[in-house]
C-alpha positions as a printed Julia matrix, in Angstrom:
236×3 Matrix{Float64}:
 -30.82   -1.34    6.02
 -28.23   -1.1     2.96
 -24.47   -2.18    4.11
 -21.78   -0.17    2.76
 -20.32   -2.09   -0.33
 -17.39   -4.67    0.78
 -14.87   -2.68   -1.95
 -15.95    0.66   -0.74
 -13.5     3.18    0.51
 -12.56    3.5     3.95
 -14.18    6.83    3.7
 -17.25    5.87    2.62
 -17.53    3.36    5.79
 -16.48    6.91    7.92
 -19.1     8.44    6.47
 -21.66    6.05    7.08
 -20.66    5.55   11.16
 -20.61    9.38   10.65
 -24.26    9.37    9.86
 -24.84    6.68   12.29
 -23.61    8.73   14.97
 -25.29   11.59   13.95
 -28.73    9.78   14.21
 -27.69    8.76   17.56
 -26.9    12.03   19.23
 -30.25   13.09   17.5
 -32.65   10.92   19.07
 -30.91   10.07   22.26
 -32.9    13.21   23.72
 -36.02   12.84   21.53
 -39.02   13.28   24.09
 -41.28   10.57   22.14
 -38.68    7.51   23.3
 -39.06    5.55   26.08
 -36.47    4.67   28.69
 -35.22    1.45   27.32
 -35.24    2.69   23.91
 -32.72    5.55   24.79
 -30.75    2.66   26.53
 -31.01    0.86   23.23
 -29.57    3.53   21.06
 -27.12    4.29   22.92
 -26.13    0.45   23.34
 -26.42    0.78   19.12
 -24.08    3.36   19.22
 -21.44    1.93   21.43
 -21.23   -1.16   18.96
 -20.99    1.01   16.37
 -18.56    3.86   17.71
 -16.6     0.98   18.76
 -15.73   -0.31   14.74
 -15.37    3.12   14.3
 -12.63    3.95   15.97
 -10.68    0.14   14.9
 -11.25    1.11   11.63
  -9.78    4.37   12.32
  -6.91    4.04   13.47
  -6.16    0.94   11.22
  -6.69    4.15    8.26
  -3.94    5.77   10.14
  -1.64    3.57   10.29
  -1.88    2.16    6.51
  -1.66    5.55    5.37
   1.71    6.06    7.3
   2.45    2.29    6.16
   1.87    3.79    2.54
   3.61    7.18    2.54
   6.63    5.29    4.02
   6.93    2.58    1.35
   6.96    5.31   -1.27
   9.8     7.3    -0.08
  11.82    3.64    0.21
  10.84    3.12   -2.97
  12.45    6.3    -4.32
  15.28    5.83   -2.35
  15.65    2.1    -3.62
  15.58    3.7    -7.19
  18.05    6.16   -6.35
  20.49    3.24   -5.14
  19.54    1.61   -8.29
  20.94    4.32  -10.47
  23.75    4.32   -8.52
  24.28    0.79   -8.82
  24.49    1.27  -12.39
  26.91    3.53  -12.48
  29.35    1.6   -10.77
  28.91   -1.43  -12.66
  29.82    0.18  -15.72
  32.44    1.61  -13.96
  34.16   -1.7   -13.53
  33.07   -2.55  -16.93
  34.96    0.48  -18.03
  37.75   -0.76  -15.79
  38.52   -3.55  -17.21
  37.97   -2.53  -20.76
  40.24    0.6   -20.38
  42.53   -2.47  -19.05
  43.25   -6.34  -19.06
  40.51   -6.68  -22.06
  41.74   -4.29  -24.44
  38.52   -2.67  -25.48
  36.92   -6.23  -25.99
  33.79   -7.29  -24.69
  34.62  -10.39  -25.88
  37.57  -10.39  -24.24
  38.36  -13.69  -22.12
  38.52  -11.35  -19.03
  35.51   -9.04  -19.58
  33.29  -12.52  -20.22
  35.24  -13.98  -16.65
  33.83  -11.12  -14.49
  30.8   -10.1   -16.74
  28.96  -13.73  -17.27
  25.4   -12.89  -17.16
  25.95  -10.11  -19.9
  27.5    -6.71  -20.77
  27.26   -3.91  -18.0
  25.05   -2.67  -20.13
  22.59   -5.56  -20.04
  23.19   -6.02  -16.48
  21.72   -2.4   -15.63
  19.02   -3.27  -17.64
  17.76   -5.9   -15.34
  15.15   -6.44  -13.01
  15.96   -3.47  -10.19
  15.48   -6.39   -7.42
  17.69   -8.41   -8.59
  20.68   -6.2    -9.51
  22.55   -6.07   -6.53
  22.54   -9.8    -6.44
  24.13   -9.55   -9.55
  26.39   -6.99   -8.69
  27.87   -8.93   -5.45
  28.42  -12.07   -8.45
  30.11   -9.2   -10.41
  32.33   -8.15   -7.65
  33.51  -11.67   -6.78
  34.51  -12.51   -9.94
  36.61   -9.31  -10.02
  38.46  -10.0    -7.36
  39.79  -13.02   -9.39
  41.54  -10.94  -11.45
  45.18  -10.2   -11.29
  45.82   -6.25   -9.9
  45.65   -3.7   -12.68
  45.25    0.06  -12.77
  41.89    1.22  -11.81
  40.76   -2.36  -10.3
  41.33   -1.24   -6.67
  39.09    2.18   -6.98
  36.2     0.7    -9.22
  36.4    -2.63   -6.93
  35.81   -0.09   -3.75
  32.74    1.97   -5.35
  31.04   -1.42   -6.43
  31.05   -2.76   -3.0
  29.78    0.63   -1.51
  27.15    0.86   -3.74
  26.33   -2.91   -3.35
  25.61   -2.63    0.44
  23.72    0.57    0.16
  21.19   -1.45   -2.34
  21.09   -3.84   -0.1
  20.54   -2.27    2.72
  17.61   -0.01    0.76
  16.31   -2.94   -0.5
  16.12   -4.91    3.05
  14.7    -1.39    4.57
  11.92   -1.49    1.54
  11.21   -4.92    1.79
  10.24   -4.17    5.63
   7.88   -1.41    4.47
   6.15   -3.19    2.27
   5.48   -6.02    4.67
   4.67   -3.42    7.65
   2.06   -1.76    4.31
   0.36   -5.44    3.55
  -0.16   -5.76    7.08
  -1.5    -2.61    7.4
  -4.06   -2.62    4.46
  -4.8    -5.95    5.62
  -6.42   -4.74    9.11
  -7.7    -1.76    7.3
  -9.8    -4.43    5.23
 -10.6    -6.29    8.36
 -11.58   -3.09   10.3
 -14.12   -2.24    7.38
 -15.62   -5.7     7.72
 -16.01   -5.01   11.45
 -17.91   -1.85   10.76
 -20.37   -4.05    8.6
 -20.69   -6.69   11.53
 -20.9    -3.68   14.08
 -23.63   -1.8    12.16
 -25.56   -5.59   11.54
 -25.75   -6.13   15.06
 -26.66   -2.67   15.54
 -29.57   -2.91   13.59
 -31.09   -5.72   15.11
 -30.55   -4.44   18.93
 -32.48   -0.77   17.04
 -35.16   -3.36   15.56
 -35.92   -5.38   18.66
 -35.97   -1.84   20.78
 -38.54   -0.35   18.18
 -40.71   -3.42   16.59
 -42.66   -2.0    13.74
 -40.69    1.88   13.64
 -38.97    0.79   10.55
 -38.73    4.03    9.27
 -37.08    5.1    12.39
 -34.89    2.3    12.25
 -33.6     3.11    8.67
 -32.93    6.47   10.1
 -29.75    5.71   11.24
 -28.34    4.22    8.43
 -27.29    5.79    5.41
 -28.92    5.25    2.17
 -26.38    4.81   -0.85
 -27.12    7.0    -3.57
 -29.14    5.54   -6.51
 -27.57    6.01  -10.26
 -30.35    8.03  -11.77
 -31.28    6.66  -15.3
 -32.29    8.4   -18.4
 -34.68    8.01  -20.75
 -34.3     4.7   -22.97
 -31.96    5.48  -26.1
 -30.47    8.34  -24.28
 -27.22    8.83  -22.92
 -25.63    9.01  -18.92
 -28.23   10.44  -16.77
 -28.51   14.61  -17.66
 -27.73   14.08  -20.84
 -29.92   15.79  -24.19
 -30.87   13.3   -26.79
């Protein structure tokens, strides 16, 4: 009997229980098999069928885990580009005001500590809102001038959509880790399924190896050319 690889895809491991169940529904009915031996494959089958389906529907559900972390993801990136835009918004704020065109202004270097706006948008897009919320405090340290009040309000809008697009991503991707972790653990019950399997086939039919191996699918050998040639159907 060849297991399916530990790494390989969950639809390889389909396609072996496939194959499996295949062999089952073929001999169940084969005139040649005793009583007990039909009870034995379809015992085989159940254990099998069984992974099968855990495996399954753990497939399902990481591919919905998956397809649901990308669209946050978008979205997150979306929020991020926002973000951006009202940071240099306030940036533009307060150069258009108190800082007279200076980023090295006094009050420009108050609000923006960690950088320029321009630097800031340029940083890690995890991080950004974090910064922004610092950003927005230290605005609203500032004395009133013109624009403050409108690029103050966008900021803070923008802020608690990223936040709230980054909480809502940081869900999916935990809900996706758990996911491809029981997808993982229902391939490694499909090996365990089709190991026990094998030995409740081999103990029903001592000495039919042959038959035994019929059930199980053989992985395809990597035919070889001739020495000094190249991949397989290659000329020389």
């Amino acid at each position: 009997m060849q297991l399916p690889d530990v790494n390989a895809s969950s639809e390889g491991y389909e396609k072996i229980t496939d194959h499996f169940q295949g062999a089952v529904e073929g001999w169940s009915d084969a005139e040649t098999l005793t009583e007990s031996q039909r009870a034995a494959i379809v015992e085989a089958g159940a254990i099998v069928a069984q992974a099968a389906d855990v495996l399954g529907s753990a497939v399902v559900t990481w591919r919905a885990a998956q397809r649901a972390a990308t669209k946050l993801r978008a979205r997150y990136g979306i929020r991020d580009a926002i973000l951006d835009m009202r940071i240099m918004g306030v940036s533009d704020a307060i150069l258009n005001g108190p800082a007279m065109r200076s980023h090295g202004n006094p009050l420009y270097k108050q609000v923006f500590q960690e950088g320029t706006a321009s630097e800031i948008t340029e940083s890690k897009i995890r991080e950004e809102p974090d910064l922004a919320q610092r950003i927005l405090d230290r605005l609203d340290g500032l004395d009133d001038f013109q624009g403050k009040a409108a690029a103050r309000a966008s900021l803070h809008q923008a802020i608690k959509k990223s936040m709230a697009a980054r909480d809502a991503l940081d869900l999916a991707e935990a809900a996706e880790n758990r996911a491809g972790d029981a997808e993982i653990q229902g391939r490694l019950g499909v090996r365990a399924a089709l190991e026990k399997a094998y030995g409740t086939l081999r103990a029903a039919f001592p000495g039919q190896r042959r038959l035994v191996e019929s059930f199980f699918l053989r992985r395809e050998r990597t035919k070889k050319g001739p020495k000094g040639s190249g991949s397989a159907g290659e000329e020389g």
